[in-house]
Structure formats: C-alpha cells, structure tokens
N, CA, C and O atoms as CSV, one atom per row, in Angstrom:
chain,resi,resn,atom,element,x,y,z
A,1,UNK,N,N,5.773,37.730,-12.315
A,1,UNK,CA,C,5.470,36.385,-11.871
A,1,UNK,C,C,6.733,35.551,-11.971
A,1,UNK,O,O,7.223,35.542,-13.100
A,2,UNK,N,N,7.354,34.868,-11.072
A,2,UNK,CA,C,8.629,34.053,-10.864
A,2,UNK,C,C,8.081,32.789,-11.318
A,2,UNK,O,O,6.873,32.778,-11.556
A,3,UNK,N,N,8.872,31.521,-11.513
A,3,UNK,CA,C,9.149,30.753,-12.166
A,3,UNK,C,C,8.712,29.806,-10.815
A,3,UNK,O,O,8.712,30.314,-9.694
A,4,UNK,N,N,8.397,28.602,-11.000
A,4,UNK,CA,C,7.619,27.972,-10.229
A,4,UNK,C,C,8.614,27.348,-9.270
A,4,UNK,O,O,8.112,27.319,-8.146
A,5,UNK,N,N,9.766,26.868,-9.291
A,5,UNK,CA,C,11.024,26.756,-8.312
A,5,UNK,C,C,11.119,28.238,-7.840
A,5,UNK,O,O,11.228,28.295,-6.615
A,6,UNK,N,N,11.111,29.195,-8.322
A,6,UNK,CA,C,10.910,30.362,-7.072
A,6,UNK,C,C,9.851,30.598,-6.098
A,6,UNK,O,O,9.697,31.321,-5.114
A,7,UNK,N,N,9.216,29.771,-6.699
A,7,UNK,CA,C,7.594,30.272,-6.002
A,7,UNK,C,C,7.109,29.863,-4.515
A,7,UNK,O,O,6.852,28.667,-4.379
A,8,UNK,N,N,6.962,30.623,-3.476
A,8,UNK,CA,C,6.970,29.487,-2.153
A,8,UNK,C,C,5.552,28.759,-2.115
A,8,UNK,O,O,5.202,27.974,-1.234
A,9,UNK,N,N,4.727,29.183,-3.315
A,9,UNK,CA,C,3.396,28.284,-3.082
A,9,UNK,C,C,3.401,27.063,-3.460
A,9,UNK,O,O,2.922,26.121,-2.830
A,10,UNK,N,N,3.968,27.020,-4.552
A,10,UNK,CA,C,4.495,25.901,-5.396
A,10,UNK,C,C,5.530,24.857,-4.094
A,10,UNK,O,O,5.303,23.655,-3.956
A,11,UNK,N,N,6.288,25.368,-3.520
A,11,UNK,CA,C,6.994,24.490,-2.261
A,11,UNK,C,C,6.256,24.336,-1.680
A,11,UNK,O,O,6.608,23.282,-1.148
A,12,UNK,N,N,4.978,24.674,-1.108
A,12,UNK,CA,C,4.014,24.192,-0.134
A,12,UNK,C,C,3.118,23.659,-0.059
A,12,UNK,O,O,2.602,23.177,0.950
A,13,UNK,N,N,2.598,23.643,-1.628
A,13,UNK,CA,C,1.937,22.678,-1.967
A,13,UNK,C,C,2.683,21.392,-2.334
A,13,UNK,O,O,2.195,20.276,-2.153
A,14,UNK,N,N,3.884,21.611,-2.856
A,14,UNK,CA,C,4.639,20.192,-3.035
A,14,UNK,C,C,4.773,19.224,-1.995
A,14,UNK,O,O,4.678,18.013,-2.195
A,15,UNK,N,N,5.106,20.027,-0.307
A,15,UNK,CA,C,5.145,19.951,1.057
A,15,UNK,C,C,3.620,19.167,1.508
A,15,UNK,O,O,3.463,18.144,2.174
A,16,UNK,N,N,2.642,20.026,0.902
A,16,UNK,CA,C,1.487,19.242,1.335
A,16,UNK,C,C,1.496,17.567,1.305
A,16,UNK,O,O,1.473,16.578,2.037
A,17,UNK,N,N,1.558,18.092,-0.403
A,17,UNK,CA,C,1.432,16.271,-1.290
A,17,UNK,C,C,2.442,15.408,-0.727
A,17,UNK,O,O,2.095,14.295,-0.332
A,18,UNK,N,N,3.877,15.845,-0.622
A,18,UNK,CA,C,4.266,14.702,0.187
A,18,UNK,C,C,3.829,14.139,1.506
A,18,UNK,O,O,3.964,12.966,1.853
A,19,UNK,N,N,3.116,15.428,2.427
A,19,UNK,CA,C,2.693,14.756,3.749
A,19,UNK,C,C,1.639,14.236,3.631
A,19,UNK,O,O,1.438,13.354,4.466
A,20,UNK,N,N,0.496,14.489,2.607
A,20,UNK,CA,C,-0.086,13.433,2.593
A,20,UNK,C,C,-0.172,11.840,2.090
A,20,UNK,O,O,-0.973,10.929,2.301
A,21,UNK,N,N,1.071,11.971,1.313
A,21,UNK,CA,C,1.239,10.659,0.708
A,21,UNK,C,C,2.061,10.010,2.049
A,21,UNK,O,O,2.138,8.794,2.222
A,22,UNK,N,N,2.633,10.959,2.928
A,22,UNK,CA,C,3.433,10.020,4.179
A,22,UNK,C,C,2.354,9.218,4.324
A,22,UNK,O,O,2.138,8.052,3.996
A,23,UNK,N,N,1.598,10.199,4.975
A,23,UNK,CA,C,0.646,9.539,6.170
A,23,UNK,C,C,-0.475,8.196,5.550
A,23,UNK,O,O,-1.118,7.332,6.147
A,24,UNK,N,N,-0.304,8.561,3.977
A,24,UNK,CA,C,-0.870,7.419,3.945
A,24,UNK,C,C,-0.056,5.715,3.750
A,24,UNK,O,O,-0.482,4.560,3.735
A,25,UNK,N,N,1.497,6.460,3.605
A,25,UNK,CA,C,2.079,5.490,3.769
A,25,UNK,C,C,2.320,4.850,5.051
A,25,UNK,O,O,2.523,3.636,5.029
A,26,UNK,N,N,2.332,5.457,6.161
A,26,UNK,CA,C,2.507,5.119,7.423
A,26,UNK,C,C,1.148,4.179,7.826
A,26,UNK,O,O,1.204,3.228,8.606
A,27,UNK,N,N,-0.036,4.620,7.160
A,27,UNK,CA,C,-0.920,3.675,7.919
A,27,UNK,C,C,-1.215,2.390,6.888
A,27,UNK,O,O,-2.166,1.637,7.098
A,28,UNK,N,N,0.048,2.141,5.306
A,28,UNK,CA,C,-1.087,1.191,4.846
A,28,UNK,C,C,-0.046,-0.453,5.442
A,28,UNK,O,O,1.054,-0.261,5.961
A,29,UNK,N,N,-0.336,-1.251,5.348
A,29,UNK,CA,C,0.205,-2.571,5.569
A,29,UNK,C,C,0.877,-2.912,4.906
A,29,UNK,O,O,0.688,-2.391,3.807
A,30,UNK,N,N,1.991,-3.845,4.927
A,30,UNK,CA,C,3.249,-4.460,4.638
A,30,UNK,C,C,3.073,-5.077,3.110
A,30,UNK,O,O,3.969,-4.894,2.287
A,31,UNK,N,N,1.874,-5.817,2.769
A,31,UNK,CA,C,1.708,-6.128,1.643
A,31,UNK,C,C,1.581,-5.188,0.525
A,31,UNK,O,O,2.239,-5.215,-0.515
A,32,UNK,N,N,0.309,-4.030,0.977
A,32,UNK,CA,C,0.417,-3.059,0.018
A,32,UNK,C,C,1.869,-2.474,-0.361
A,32,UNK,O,O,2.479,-2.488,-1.430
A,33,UNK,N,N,2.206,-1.947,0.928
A,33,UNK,CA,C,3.817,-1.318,0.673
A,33,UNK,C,C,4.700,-2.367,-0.448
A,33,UNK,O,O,4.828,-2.072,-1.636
A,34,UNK,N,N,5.120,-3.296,0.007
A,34,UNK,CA,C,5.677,-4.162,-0.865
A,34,UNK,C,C,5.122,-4.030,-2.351
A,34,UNK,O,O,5.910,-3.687,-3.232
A,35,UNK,N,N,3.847,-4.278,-2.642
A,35,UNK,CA,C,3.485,-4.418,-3.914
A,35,UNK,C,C,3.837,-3.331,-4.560
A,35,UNK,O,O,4.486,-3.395,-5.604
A,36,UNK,N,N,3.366,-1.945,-3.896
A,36,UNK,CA,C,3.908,-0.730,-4.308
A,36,UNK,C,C,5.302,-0.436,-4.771
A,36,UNK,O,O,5.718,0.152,-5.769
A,37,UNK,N,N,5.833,-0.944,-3.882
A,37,UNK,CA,C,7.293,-1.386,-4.419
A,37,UNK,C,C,7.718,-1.561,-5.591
A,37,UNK,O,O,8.213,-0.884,-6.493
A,38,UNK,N,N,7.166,-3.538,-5.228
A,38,UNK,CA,C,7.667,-4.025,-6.820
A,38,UNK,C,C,7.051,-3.147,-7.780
A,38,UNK,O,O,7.802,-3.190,-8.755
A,39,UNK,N,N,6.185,-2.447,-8.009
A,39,UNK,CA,C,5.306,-2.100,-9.024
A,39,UNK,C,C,6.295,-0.716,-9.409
A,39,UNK,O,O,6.842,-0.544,-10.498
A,40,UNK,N,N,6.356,0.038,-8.446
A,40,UNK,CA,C,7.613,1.319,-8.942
A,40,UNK,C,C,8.529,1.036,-9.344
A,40,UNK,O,O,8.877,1.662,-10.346
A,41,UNK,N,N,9.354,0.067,-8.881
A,41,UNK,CA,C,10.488,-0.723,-9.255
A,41,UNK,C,C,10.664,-1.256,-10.778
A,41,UNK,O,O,11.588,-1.054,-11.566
A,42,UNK,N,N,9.383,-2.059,-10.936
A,42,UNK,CA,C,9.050,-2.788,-12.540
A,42,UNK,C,C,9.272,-1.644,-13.456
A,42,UNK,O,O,10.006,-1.778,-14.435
A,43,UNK,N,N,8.587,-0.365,-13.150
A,43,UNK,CA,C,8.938,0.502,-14.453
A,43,UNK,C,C,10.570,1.293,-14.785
A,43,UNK,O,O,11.098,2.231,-14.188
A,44,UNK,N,N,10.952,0.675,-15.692
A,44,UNK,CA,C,12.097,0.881,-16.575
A,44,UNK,C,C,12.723,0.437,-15.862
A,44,UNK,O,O,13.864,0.900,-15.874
A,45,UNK,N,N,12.413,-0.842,-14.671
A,45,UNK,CA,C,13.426,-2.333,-14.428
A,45,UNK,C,C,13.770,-3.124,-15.206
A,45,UNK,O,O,13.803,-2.860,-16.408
A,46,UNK,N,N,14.006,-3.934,-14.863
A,46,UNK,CA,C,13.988,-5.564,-14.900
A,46,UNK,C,C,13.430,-6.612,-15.298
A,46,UNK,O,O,12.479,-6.781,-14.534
A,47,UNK,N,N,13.471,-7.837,-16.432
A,47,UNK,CA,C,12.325,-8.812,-15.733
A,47,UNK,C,C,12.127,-9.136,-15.294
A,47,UNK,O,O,10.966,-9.541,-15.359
A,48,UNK,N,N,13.127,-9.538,-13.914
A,48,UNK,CA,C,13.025,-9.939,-12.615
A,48,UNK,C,C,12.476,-8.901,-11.521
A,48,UNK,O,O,12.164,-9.297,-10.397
A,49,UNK,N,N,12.369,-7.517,-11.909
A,49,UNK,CA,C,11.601,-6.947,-11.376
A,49,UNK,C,C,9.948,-7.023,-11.629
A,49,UNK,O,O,9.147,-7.295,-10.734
A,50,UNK,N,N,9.655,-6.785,-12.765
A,50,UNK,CA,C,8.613,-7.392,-13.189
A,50,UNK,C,C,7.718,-8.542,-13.107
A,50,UNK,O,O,6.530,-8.584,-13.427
A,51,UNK,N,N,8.488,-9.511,-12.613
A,51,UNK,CA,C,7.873,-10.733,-12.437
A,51,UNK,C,C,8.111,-10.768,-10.372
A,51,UNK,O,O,7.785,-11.731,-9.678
A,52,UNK,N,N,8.513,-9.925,-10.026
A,52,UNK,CA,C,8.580,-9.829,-8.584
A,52,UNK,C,C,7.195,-9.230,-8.305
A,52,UNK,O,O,6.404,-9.772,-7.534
A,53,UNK,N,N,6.923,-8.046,-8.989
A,53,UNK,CA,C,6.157,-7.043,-8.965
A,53,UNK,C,C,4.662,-7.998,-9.106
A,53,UNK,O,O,3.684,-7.843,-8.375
A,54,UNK,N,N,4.775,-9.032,-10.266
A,54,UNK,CA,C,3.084,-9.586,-10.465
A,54,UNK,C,C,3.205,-10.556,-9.442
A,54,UNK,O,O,2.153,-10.783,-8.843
A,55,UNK,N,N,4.268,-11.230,-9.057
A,55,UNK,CA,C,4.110,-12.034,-8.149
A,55,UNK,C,C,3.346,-11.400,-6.033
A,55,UNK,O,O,2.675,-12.010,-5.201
A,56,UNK,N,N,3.683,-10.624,-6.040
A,56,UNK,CA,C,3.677,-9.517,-4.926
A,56,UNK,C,C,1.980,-9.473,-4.932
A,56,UNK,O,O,1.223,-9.765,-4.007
A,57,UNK,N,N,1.696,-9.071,-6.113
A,57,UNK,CA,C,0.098,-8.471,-6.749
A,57,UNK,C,C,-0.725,-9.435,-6.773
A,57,UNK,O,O,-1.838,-9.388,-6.249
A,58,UNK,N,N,-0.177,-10.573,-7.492
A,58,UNK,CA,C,-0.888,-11.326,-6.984
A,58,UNK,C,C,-1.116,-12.513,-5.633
A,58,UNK,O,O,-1.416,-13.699,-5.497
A,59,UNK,N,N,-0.862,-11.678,-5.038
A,59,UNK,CA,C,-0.766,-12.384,-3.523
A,59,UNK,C,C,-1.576,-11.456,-2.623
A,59,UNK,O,O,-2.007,-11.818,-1.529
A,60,UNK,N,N,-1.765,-10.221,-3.146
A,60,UNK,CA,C,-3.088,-9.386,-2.411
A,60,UNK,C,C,-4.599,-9.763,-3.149
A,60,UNK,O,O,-4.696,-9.873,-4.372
A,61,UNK,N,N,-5.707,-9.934,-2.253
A,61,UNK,CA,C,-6.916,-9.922,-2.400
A,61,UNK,C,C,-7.143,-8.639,-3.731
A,61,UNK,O,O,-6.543,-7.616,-4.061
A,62,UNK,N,N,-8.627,-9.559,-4.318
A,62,UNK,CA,C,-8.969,-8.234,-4.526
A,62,UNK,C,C,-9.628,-7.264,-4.126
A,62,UNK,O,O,-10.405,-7.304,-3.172
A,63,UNK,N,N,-9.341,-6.106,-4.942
A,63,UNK,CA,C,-9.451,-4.754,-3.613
A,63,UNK,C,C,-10.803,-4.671,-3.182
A,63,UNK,O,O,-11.152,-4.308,-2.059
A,64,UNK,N,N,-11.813,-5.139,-4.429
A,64,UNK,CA,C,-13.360,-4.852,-3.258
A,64,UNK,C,C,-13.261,-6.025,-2.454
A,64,UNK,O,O,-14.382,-6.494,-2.263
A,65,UNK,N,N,-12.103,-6.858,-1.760
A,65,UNK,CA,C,-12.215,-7.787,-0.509
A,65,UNK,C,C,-11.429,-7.122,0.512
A,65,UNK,O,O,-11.632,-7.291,1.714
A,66,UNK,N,N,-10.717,-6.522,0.134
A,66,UNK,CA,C,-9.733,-5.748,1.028
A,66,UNK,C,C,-9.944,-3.985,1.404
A,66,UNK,O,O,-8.889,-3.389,1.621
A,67,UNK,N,N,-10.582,-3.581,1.443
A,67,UNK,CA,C,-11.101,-2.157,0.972
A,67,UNK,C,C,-10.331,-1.734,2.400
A,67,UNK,O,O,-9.171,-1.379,2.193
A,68,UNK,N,N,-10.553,-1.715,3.165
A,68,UNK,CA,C,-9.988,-1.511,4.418
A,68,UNK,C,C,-8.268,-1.329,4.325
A,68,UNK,O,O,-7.629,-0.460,4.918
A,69,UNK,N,N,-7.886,-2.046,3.709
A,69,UNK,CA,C,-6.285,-1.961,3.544
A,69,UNK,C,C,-6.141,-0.979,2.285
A,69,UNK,O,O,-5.111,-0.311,2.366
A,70,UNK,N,N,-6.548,-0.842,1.680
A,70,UNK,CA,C,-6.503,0.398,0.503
A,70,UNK,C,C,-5.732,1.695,0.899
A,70,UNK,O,O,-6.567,2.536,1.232
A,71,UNK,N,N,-4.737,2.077,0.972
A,71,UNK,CA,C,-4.245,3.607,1.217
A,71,UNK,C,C,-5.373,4.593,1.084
A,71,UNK,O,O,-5.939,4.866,0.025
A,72,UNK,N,N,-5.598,5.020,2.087
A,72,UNK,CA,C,-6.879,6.158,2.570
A,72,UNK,C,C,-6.671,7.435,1.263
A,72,UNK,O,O,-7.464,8.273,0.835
A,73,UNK,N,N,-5.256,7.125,0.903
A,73,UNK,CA,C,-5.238,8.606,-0.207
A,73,UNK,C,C,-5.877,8.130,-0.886
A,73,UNK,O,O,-6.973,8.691,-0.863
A,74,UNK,N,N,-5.837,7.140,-1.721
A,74,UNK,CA,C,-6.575,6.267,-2.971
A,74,UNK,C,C,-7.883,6.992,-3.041
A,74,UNK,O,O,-8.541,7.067,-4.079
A,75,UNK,N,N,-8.264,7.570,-1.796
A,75,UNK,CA,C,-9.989,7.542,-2.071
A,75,UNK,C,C,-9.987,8.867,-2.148
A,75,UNK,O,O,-9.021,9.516,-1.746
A,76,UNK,N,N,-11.468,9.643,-2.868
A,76,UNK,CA,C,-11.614,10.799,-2.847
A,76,UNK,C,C,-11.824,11.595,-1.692
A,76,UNK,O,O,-11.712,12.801,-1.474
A,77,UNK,N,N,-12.317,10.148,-0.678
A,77,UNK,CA,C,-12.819,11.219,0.606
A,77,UNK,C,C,-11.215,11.743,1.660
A,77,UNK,O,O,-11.162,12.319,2.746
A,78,UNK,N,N,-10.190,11.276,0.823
A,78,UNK,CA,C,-9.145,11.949,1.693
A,78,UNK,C,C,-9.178,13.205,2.225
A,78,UNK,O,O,-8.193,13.551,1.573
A,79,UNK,N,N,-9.357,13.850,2.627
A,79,UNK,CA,C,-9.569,15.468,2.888
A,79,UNK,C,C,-7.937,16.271,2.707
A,79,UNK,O,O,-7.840,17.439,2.331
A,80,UNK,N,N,-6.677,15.355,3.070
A,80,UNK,CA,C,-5.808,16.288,3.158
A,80,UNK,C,C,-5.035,16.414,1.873
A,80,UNK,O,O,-4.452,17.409,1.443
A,81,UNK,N,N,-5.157,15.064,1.277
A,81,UNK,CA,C,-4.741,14.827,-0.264
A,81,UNK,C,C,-5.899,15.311,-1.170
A,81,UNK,O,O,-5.355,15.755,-2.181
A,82,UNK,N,N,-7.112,15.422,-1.269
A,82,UNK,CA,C,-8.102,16.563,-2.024
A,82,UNK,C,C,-7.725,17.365,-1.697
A,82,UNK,O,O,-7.161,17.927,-2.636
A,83,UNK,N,N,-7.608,18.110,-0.481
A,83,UNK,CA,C,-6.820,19.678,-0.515
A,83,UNK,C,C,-5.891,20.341,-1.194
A,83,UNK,O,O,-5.987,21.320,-1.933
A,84,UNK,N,N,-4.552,19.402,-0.709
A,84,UNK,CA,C,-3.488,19.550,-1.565
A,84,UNK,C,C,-3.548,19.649,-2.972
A,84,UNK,O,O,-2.793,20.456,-3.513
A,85,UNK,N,N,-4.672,18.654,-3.975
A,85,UNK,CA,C,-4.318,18.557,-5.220
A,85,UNK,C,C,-5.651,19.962,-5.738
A,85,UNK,O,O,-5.705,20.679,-6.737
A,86,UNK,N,N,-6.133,19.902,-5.081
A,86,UNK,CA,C,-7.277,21.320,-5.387
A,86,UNK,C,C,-6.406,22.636,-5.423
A,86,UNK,O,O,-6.505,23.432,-6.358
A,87,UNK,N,N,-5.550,22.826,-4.364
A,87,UNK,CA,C,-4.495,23.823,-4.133
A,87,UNK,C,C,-3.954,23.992,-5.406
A,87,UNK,O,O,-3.950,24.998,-6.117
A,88,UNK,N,N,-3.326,22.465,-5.678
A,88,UNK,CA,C,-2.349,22.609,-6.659
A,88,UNK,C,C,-2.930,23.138,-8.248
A,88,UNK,O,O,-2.266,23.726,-9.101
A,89,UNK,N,N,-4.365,22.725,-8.325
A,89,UNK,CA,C,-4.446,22.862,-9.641
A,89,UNK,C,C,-5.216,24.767,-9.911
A,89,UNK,O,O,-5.377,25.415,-10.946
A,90,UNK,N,N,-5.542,25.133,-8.299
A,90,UNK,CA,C,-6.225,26.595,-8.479
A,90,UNK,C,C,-5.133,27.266,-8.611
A,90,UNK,O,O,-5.198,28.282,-9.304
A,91,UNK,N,N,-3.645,26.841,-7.906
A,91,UNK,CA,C,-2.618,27.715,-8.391
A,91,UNK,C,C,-1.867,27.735,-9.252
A,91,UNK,O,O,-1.142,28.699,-9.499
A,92,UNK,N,N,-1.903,26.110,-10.214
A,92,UNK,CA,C,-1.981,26.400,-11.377
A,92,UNK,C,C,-2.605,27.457,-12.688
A,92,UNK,O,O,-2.083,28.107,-13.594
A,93,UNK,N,N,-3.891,27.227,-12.249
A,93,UNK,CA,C,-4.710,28.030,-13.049
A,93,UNK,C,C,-4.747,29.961,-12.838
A,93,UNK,O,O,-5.167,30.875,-13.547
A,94,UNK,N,N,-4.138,29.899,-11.625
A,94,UNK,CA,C,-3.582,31.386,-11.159
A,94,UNK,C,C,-2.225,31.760,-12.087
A,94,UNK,O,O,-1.980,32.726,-12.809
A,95,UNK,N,N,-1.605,30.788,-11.806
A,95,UNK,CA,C,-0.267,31.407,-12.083
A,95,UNK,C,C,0.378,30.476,-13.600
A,95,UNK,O,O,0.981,31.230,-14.364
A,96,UNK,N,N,0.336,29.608,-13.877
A,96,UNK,CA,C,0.552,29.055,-14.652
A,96,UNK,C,C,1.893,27.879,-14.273
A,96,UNK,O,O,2.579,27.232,-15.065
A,97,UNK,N,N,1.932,27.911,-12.892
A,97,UNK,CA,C,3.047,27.543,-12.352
A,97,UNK,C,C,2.887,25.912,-11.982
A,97,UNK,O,O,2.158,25.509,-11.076
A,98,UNK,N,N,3.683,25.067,-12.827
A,98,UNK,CA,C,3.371,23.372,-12.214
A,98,UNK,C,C,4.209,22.944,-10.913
A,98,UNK,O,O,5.292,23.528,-10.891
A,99,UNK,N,N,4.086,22.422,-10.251
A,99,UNK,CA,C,4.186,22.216,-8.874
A,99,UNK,C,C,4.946,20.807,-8.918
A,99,UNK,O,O,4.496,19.727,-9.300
A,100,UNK,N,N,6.172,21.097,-8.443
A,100,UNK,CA,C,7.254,20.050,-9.215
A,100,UNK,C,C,6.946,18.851,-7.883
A,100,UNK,O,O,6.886,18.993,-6.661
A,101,UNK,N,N,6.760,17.369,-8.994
A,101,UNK,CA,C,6.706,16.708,-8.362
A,101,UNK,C,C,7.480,16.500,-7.032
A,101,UNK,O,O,8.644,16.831,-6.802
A,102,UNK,N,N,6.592,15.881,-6.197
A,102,UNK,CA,C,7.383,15.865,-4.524
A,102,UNK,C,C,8.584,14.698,-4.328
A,102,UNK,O,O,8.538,13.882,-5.248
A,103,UNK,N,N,9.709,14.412,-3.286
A,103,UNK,CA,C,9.973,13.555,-3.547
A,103,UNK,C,C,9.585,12.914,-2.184
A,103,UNK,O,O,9.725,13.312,-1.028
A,104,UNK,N,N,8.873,11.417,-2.891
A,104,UNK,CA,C,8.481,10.904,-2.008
A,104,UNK,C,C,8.899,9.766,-0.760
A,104,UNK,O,O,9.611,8.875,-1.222
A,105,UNK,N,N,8.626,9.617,0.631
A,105,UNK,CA,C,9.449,8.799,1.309
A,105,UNK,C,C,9.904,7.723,1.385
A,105,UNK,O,O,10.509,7.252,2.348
A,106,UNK,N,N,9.538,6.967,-0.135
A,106,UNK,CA,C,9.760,5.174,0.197
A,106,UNK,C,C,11.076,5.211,-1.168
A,106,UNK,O,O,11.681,4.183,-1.470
C-alpha cells in the first residue's frame, strides 16, 4: 500500500473536492464571496482583518432570509460534494490514506 501522495485515488478525490467547491463558488454572489474572504483572511490575520471580516458579515441577511444565496455545497443535498466526501472517507477507511487537502480557487 503506497503513501497517500502516491496514491492516484487520493488525487482524484482531492480533484473532485476542489471541483466541487469551484462550482459552488462560481454560482454564489459577490457578498457571500467577499464575506468568505474576510472570514479566511481573519484567521491568523489582522485586526483590521478581523474587523473587515465582521463588518462584511454583518451586512449579509440572515441565512434563513437568504437561503437562496447560500453556496449549494453548504447543503447536504449537494450530490457532487456528498460524493466526493463519501469517496473520501470509504477510501479512507480502505486504505488508511488521508486525502490531502485541495487547493482551493479563491
């Protein structure tokens, strides 16, 4: 059994998870994106990141008003991001192999 950087399942499932996190980046709106932002940004930033980040957040609704703008991955009924992470954890449990985080497009 090879080491999980050898492994091409482990790359294809990594491959998955990033395309599904594209696509849900491609369809969510400018505000979410942004907030997402500041919010990745805030950890092991700034206080000026931090205070960008709540400012951002709080300028979106809350989410049971906005449900519609929610990144479609967020939800369980994603089908291509449940796939991917089902993949990931049966071939975990196959092989013992963790599935190196993806890197993602933003």
């Amino acid at each position: 059994m090879g080491s999980a950087d050898e492994c091409h399942e482990c790359r294809a499932i990594a491959q998955d998870l990033r395309d599904a996190y594209a696509d849900a980046w491609a369809c969510s709106d400018q505000a979410v994106r942004d907030a997402w932002l500041a919010t990745r940004k805030m950890i092991g930033g700034t206080e000026e990141d931090a205070q960008r980040a709540e400012e951002l957040l709080k300028a979106l609704p809350p989410a049971a008003r906005y449900g519609a703008r929610i990144p479609q991955w967020l939800s369980p009924d994603n089908p291509k991001y449940r796939e991917a992470l089902l993949n990931m954890f049966l071939h975990f449990a196959r092989t013992g192999h963790r599935v190196p985080s993806p890197d993602f497009p933003w």
